[in-house]
RODO-2510 file (C-alpha; in nm, 4 decimals, decimal comma):
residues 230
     n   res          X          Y          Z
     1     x    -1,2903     5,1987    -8,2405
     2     x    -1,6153     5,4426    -8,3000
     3     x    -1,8148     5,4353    -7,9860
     4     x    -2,1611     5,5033    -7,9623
     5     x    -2,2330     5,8563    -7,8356
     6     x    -2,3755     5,7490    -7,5147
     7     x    -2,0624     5,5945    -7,3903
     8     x    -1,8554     5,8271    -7,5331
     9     x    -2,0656     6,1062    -7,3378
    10     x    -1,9336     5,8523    -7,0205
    11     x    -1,5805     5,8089    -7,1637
    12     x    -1,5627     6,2318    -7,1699
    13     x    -1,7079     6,2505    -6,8274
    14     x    -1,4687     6,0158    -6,6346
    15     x    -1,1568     6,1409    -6,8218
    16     x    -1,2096     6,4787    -6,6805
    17     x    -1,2659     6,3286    -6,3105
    18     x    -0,9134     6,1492    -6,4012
    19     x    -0,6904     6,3592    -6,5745
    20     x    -0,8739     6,7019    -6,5319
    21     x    -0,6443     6,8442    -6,2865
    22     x    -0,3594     6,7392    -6,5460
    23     x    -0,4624     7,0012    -6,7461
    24     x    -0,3583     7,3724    -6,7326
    25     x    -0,3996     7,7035    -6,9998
    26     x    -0,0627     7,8186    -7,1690
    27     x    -0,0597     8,1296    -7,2990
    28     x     0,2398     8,3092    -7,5185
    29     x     0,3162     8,6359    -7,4259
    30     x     0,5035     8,8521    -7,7260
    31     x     0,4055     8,7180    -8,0302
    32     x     0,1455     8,9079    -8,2643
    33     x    -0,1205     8,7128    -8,2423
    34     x    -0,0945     8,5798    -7,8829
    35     x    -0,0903     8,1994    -7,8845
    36     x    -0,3455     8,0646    -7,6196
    37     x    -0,3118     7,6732    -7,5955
    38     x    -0,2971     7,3904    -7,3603
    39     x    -0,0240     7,2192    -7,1722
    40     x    -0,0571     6,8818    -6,9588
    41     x     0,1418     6,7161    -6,6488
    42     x     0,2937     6,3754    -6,7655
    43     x     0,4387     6,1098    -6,5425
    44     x     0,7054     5,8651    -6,6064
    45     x     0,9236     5,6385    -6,4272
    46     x     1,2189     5,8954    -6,4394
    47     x     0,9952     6,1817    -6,2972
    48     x     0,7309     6,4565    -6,3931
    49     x     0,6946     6,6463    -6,7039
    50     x     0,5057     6,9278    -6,8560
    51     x     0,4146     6,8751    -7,2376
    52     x     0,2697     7,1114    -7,4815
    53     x     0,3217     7,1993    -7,8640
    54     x     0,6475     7,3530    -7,9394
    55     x     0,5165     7,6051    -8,1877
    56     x     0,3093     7,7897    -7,8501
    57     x     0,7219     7,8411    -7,6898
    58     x     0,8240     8,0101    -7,9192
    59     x     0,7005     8,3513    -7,7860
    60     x     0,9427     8,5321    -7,5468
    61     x     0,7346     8,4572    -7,1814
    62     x     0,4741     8,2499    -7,1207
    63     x     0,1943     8,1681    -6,8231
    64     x     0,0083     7,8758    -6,7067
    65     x    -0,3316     7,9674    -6,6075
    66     x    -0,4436     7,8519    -6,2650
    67     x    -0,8154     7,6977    -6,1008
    68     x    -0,7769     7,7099    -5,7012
    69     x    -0,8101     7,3452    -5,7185
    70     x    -0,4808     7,2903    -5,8443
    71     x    -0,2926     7,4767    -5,5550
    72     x    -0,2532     7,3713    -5,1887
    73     x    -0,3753     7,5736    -5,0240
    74     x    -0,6565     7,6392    -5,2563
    75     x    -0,6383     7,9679    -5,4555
    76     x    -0,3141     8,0647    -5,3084
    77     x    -0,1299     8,1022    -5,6315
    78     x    -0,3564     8,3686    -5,8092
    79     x    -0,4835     8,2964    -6,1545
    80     x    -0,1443     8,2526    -6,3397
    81     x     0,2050     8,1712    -6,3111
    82     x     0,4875     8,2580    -6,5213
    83     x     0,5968     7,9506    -6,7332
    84     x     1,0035     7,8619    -6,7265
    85     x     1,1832     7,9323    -7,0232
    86     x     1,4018     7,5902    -6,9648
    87     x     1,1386     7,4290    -7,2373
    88     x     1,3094     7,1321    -7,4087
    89     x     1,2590     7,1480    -7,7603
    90     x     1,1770     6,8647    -8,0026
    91     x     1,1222     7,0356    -8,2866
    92     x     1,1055     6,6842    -8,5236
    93     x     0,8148     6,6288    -8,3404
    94     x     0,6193     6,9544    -8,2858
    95     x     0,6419     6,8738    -7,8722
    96     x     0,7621     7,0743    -7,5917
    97     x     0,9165     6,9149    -7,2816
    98     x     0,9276     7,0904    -6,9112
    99     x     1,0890     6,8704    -6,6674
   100     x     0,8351     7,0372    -6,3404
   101     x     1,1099     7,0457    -6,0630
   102     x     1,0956     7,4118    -6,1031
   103     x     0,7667     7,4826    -6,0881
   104     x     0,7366     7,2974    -5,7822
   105     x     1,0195     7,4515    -5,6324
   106     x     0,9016     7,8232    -5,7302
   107     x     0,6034     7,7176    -5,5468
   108     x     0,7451     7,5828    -5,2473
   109     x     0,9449     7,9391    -5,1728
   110     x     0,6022     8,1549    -5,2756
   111     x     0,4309     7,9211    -5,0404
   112     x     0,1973     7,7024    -5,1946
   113     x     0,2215     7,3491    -5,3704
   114     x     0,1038     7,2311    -5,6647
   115     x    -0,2259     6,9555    -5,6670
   116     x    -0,2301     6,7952    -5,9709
   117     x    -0,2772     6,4828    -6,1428
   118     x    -0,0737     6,3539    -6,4264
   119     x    -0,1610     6,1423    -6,7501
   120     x     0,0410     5,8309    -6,5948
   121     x     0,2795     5,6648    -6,8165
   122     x     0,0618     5,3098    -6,7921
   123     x    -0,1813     5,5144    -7,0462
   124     x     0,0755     5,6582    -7,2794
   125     x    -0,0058     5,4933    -7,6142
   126     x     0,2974     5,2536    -7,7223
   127     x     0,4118     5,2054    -8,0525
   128     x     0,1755     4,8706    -8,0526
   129     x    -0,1029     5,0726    -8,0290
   130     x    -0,0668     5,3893    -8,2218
   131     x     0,0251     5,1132    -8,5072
   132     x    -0,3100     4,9746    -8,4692
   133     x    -0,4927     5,2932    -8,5607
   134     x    -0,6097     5,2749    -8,9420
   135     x    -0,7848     5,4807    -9,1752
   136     x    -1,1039     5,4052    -9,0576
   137     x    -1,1904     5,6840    -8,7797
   138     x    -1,2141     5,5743    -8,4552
   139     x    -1,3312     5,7963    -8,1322
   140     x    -1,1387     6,0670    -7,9853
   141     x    -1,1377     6,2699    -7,6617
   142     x    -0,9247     6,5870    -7,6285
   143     x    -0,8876     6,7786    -7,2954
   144     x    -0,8115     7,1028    -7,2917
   145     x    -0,8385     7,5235    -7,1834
   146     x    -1,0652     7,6241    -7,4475
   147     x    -1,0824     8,0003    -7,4613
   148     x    -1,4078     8,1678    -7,4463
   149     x    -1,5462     8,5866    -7,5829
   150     x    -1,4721     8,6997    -7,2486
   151     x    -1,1474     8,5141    -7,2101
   152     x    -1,1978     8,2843    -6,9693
   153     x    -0,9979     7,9069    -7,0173
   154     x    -1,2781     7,6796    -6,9297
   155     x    -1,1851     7,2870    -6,8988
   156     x    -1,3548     7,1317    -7,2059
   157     x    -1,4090     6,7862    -7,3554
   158     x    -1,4128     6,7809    -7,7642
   159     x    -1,5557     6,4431    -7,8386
   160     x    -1,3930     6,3756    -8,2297
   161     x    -1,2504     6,1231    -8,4331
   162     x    -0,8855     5,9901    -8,4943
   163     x    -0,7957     5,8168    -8,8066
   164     x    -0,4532     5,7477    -8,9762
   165     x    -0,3696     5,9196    -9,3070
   166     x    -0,0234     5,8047    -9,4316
   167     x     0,2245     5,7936    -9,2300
   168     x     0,0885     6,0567    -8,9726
   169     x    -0,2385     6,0109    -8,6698
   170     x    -0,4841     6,2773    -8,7459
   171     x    -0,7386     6,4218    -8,5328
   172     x    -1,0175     6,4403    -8,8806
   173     x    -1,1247     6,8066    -8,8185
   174     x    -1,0537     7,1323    -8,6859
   175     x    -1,0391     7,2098    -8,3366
   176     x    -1,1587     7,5723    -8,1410
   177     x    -0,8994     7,8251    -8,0394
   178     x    -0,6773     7,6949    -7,7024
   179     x    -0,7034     7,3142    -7,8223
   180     x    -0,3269     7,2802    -7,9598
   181     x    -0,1163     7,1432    -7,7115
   182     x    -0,3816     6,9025    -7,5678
   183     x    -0,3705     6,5828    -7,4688
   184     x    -0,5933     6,3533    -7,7206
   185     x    -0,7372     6,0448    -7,5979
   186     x    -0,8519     5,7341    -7,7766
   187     x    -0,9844     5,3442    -7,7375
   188     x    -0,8891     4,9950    -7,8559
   189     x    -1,0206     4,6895    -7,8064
   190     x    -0,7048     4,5098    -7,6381
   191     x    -0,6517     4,0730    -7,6653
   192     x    -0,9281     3,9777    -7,4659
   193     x    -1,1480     4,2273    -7,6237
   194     x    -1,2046     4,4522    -7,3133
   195     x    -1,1983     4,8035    -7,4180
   196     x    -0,8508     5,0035    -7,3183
   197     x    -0,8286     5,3763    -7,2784
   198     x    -0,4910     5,5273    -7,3895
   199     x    -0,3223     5,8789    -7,4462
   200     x    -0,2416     5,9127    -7,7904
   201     x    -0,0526     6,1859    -7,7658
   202     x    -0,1043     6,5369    -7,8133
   203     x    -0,2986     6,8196    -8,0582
   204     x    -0,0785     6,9749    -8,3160
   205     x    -0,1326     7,3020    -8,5144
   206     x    -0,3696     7,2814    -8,7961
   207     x    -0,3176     7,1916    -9,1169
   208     x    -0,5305     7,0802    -9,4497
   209     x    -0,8294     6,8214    -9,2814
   210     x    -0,7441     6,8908    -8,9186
   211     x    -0,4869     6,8440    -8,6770
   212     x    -0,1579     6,6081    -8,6488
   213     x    -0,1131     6,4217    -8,3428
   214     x     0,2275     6,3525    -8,1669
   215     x     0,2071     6,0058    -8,0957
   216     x     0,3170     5,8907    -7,7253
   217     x     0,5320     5,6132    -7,8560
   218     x     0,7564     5,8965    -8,0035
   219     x     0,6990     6,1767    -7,7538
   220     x     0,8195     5,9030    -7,4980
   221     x     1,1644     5,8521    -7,6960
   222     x     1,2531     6,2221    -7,6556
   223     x     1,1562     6,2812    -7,3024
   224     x     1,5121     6,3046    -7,1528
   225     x     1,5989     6,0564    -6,8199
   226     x     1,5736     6,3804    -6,5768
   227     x     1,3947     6,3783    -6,2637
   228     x     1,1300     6,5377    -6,1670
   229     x     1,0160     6,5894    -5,8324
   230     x     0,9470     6,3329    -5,5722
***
């Protein structure tokens, strides 16, 4: 579904009052050229999960960037943490699972908690609905740490379009530096033709006419049945 621009300025605006504090920098630290992208708290029924694009693990450390509105108390964490090397790997699908009972608990003993939201599991795109996205491009919303000159992570919107080419979702063009990783968001009309917001998954690497997407419906097979946190 192609919104008009107005609503999809709204659609942009309420996402990030949503899901904004669901979003957090990732940064690869030993790899020539650095990878900056974006990583994103998912919740399921089995727990908490932190999901990114495998190909930004593969450097040998890693940090999340920080705001003070995602700590409790505010700003008590500094302006990164290291990132756990316990990544799960899905390498079939380009995605990167963190099961987030560690970072909570590393933050519990440096005294501070994490305050977050999460891209709940009720908006995770099923395989009914990534089927129903065709080759003619419909709106897209991706969240994400863009990185700016002076290196600052900013949270950004990029309004763009999703469309199906063969067998893969593809987000039609390519996205600024810090955008793999991201969550993308999209719209259908559902049954009674009320318009449905859903995660469609998230931002891979680019290639030839813009990015792959890992579809939810898939990225929601390979998340293991390990709990996260309370």
């Amino acid at each position: 579904m192609l919104l008009d621009p107005d609503v999809e300025n709204e659609v942009a605006y309420e996402l990030c009052q949503v899901v904004g504090r669901a979003i957090l920098p990732f940064r690869g630290i030993g790899q020539v050229p650095a990878t900056a992208g974006t990583a994103f708290f998912f919740r399921d029924s089995a727990g908490e999960y932190l999901l990114t694009a495998d190909a930004l693990t593969d450097a040998p450390l890693g940090e999340l960037g920080l705001r003070a509105s995602l700590t409790e108390p505010a700003g008590a964490a500094g302006d990164v943490v290291p990132a756990p090397k316990s990544w799960l790997h899905r390498t079939e699908l380009g995605v990167a699972i963190l099961p987030t009972a560690g970072l909570h608990e590393d933050a519990r003993r440096a005294g501070w908690r994490w305050r977050t939201q999460q891209v709940a599991e009720s908006v995770a795109a099923g395989a009914d609905v990534v089927a129903r996205i065709g080759a003619e491009p419909g709106s897209a919303f991706v969240l994400a740490n863009g990185v700016r000159e002076d290196g600052s992570r900013p949270l950004e919107v990029a309004i763009e379009q999703v469309a199906r080419s063969g067998d893969a979702v593809r987000i039609t063009t390519e996205l600024p530096p810090g955008y793999v990783g991201a969550p993308v968001f999209g719209v259908q009309a559902d049954a009674a033709g009320e318009v449905a917001l859903h995660c469609l998954g998230l931002v891979l690497p680019a290639t030839v006419g813009g990015h792959p997407v890992a579809t939810f419906d898939r990225i929601r097979a390979a998340i293991p049945a390990a709990p996260g946190p309370a």
